[in-house]
N, C-alpha and C positions, 0 to 999 in steps of 0.2 A: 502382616499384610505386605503383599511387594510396593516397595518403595513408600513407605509410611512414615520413616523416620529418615533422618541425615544423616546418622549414624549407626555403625552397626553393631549388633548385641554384642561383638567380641569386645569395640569399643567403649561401649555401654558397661559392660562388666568390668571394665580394668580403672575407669573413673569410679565405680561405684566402689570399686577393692582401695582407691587412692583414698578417695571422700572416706570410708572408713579407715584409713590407717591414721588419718590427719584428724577425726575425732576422738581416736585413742590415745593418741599425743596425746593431744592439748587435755583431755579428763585424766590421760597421768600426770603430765605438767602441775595441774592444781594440787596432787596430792603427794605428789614425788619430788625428793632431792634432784636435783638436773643432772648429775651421773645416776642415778639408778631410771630415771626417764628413759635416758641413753643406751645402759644396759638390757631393760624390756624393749627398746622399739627393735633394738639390735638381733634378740633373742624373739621377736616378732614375725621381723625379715627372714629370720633361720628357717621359723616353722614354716612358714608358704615356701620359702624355696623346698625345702624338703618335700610336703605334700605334690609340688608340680614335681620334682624329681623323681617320686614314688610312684605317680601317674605315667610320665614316658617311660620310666623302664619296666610298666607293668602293658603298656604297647609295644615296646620294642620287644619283650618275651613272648607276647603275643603275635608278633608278626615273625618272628623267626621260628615258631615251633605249631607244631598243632597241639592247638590245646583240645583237652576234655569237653565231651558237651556240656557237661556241670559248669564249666567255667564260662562256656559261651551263650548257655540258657544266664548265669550270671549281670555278661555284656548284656544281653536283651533289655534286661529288666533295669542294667543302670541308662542303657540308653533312653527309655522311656521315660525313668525319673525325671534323666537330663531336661527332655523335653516336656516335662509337665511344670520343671521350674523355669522352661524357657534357657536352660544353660544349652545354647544350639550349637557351637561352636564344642563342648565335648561331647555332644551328643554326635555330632558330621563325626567325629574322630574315631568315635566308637561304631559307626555303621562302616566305616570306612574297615577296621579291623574286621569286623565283621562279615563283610562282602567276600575277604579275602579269604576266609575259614568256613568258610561253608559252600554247600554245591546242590543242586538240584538233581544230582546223581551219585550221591551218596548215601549213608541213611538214612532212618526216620529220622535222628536230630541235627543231621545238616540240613536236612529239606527243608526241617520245618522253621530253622535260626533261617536259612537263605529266605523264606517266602515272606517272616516278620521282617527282616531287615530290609526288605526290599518298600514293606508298606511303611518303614520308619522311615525312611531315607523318603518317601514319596512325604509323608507329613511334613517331614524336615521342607522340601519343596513348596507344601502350601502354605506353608507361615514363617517363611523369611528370606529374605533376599539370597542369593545362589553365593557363599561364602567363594572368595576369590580362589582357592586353591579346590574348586569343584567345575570340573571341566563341564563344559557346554555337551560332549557326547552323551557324557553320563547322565545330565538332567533329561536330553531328548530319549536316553535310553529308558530309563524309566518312567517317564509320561508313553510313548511308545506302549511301553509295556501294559501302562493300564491301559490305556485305549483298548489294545488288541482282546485282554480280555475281556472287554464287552462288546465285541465283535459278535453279533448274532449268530452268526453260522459254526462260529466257534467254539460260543457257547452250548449250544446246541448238540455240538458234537458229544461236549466233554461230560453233559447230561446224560447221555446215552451209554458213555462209557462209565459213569459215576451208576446209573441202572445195573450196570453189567455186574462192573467187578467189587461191588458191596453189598448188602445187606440192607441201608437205611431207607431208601428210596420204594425197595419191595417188600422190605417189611412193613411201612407205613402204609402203603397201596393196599397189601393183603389183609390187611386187619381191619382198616377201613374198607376195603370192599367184605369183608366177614360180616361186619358189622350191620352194612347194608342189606346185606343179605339177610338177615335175623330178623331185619324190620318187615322185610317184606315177607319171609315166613310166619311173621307175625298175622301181619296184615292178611294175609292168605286164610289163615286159619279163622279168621273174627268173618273173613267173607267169601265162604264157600261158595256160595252161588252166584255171587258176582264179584270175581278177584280183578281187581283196578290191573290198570298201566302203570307202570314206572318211568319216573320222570327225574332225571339227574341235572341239579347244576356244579358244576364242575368250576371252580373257580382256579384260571390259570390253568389249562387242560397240558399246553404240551407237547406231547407226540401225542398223547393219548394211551399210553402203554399200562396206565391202570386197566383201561375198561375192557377187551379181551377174554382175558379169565374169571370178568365178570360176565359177561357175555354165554361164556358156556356154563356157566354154572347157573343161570339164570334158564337157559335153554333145557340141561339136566333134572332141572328138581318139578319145572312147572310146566303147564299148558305154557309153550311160550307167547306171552304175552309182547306189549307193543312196548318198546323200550325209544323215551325219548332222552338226550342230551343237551340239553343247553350249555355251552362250553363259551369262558373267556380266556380273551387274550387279548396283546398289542398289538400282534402280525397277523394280518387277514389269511397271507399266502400259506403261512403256519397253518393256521383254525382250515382251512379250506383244505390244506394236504391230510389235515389228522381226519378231518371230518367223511373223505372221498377214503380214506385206510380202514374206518370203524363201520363205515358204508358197507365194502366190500365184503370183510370179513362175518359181519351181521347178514348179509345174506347166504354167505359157505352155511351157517347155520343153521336157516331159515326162521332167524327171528326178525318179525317187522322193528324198525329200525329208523329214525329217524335225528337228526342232525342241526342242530340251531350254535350257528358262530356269533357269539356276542363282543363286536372287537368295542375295547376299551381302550380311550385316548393313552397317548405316550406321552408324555413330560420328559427333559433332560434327565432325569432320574427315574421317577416311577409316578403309575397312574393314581389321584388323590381317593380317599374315602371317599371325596363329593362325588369322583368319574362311576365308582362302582354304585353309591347306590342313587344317583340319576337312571343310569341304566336299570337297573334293576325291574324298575316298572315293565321294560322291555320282553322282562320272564313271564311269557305266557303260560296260565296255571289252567286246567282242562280237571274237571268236575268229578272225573272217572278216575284219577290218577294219586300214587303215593309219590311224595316230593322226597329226595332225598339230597340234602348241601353237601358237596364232599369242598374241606379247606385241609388241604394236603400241605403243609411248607409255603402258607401264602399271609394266614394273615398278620405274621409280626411285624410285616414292611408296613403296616398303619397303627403300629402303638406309640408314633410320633405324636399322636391326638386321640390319649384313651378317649375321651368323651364321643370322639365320632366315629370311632370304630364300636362303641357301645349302640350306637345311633345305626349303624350298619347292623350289628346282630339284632338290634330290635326291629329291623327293618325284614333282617330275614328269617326272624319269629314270627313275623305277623303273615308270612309265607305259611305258615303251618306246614313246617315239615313234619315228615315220620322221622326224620335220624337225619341229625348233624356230627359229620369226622369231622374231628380237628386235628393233626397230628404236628407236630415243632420239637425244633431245639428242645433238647434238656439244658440251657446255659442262660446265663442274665449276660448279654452282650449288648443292654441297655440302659448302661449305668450312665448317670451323666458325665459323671469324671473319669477322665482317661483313663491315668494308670490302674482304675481297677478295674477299667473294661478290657485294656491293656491283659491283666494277671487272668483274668475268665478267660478271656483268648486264648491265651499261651495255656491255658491247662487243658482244654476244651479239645483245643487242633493238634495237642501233645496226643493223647489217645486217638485219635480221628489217624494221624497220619504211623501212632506206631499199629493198630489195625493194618493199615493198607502194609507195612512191613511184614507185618505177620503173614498174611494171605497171599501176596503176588510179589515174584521174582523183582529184584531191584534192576532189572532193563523193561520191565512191560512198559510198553509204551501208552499204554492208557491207564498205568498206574499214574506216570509223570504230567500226560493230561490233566486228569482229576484233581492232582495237588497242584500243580502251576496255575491252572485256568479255573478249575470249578472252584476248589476251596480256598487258590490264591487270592480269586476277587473278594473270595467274603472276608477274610483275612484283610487287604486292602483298605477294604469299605467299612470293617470293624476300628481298624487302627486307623487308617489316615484320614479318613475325612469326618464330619462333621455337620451338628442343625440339620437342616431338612434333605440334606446330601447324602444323609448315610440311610440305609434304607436296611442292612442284616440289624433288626433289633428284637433278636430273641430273647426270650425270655423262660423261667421256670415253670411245669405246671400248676403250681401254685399261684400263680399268678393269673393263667388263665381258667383257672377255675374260679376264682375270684370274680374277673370279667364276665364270663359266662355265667353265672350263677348272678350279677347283675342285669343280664341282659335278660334274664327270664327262663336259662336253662337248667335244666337238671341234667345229670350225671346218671347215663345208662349203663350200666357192670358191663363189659366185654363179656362175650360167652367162651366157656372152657373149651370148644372146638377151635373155638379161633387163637386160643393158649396154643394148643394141637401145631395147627398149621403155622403157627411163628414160628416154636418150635424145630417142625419139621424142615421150613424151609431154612433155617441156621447150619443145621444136621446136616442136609442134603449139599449144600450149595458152598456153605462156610465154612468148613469143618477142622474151627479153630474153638480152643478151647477161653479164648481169650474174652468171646461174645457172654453175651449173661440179657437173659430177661427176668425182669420181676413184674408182680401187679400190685401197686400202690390205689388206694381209691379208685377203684373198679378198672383200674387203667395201665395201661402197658409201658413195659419202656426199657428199651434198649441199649445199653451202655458195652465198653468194654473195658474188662477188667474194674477197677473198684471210680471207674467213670460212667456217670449216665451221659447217655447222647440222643439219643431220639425220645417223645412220648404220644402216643395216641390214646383218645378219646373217644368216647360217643356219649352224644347227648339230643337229648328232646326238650 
């Protein structure tokens, strides 16, 4: 904490390395001749100068040459040590080497050392005084930096370009809207002579670039019916732009078409379990209608409080949907202890950023978006902050199968068309050999290479 103590950890460290040199004496003292006392304390002295002299010149080779990414994914991971034992002072030393060896226009493993070292360096800032040889630019540089990427509009951008030039975003959309689609060809077939409306909540809508090609496919297969949306968000101007765009294009179609913005409050971080399910009563439910929840990449920002995010899906069980999408992270980036949420991280964003190598040229400029802005903040927000501040807390499916399977739900198979169109869209759009789908427990999931990275679900 700034300004907590009167001394500083480097000070703190060299009293503590005194205090033990002086209890080593004195417990050789008791059992030692006073020349062989002499000789060990002396032969003491060696090995610490040695160890600090084996450390500057493993900096100094390191600042004079480029080293291997091997060596520098290395630095990452002693730097984080440093900082789980609180040693800050070689930890500053080591972002410090770090900064200078890596680039955000490089490749995958300078991108992805620069974008760690940047949220290391930002920790180093929230939990200890600004060590005297760290300039004042540097620190406004990197506060700066976070701020900007949570800059709305920037975000937003980098969403859209994160839509574009990957995979994860539209494979999670298509599968969940497949999925959607099944319930209500279900639903259809059980009531032929009176097939209901469909009624979507949309948690954290967006642009809205899911619903579209739900839109015509919904138009294609049926008498088109009335399609309502109830969509959340924090930005009104947001909910109101996507809402007057899915307006629009709902009528090119000639499907009736309807639009409910549910803004939910904003905290300095993110809205509480409590904000979603107060609101919630909010969701008007009409008698004639299948309900369908789509949770696309939204609900691990409340597994700070399993019990009330339990308390939310029981809340939106008692909704009687036809079909609940869940789709998240394949990674546990919600471990209490650093360093291992630290090592998830670093394997998780390893694949995530050599993907985007494989696929797009090292100058797109909405390649360097998506990892600076979109995956930087989660990166950020996985490493340097903390408690109710940190809000990326992914987890495994097994985990939220667990939750779910709590909360009252069962586990509906994916149908093998919707295998099809994963598929397809990998093929068509991807067409890297690197991607890989499997179906584990009726459920999807997307990884590259021998990494899982996304998972979807359906459930009632």
């Amino acid at each position: 904490m700034l300004g907590s103590s009167s001394c500083s950890p480097h000070h703190r460290h060299h009293q503590e390395q005194h205090q033990e040199e002086v209890h080593l004496q004195a417990d050789l003292s008791r059992q030692q001749p006073p020349e062989m006392v002499e000789h060990l304390r002396q032969h003491h002295n060696h090995e610490i100068q040695q160890v600090h002299h084996q450390e500057v010149e493993m900096m100094s080779r390191l600042s004079s040459y480029n080293p291997p990414s091997v060596y520098l994914r290395h630095l990452l991971l002693s730097c984080a040590h440093s900082i789980s034992r609180s040693d800050y002072t070689a930890a500053h030393r080591i972002t410090t080497i770090l900064s200078s060896n890596s680039s955000p226009y490089g490749d995958s493993s300078e991108r992805l050392i620069h974008s760690f070292t940047k949220a290391l360096s930002l920790r180093l800032l929230f939990h200890l005084q600004p060590l005297p040889s760290t300039p004042s630019s540097i620190r406004s540089s990197y506060s700066s930096n976070y701020l900007d990427q949570n800059d709305d509009a920037i975000l937003q951008s980098s969403y859209l370009s994160l839509n574009q030039i990957t995979p994860f975003i539209r494979f999670s959309q298509l599968t969940a809207n497949q999925a959607i689609l099944d319930a209500i060809d279900q639903n259809h077939c059980l009531q032929q002579q009176h097939p209901h409306d469909i009624h979507i909540l949309d948690f954290d809508i967006m642009h809205g670039v899911q619903w579209p090609p739900l839109m015509q496919a919904i138009v294609d297969r049926h008498q088109p019916p009335t399609l309502r949306i109830t969509a959340t968000g924090t930005n009104l101007d947001i909910l109101h732009r996507t809402g007057n765009r899915l307006s629009k294009f709902a009528q090119s179609l000639g499907l009736r078409f309807r639009f409910f913005p549910l803004l939910l409050p904003q905290t300095n971080v993110n809205h509480s379990v409590d904000d979603v399910i107060d609101h919630l009563s909010a969701v008007h439910l009409l008698p004639n209608e299948i309900l369908a929840v789509n949770c696309v990449l939204y609900l691990h920002r409340f597994l700070i409080d399993r019990e009330k995010l339990c308390l939310l899906l029981r809340k939106i069980k008692a909704m009687n949907p036809k079909v609940v999408t869940l789709a998240e992270k394949e990674a546990n980036h919600n471990h209490p202890i650093f360093i291992s949420r630290f090592e998830e991280a670093l394997n998780y964003y390893s694949a995530i950023y050599d993907s985007l190598e494989a696929t797009l040229p090292p100058n797109s400029r909405e390649r360097m978006e998506v990892e600076q802005v979109w995956f930087g903040r989660e990166i950020t927000d996985i490493v340097a902050t903390e408690g109710e501040k940190r809000r990326e807390r992914h987890e495994r499916f097994l985990s939220w199968e667990t939750i779910m399977r709590i909360a009252g739900f069962r586990n509906i198979a994916l149908s093998p068309f919707a295998l099809s169109q994963a598929k397809l869209l990998l093929r068509l759009h991807y067409p890297s050999e690197g991607y890989n789908l499997q179906v584990v427990n009726d459920s999807f999931f997307l990884g590259w290479q021998k990494q899982p990275l996304f998972s979807v679900s359906s459930w009632h």
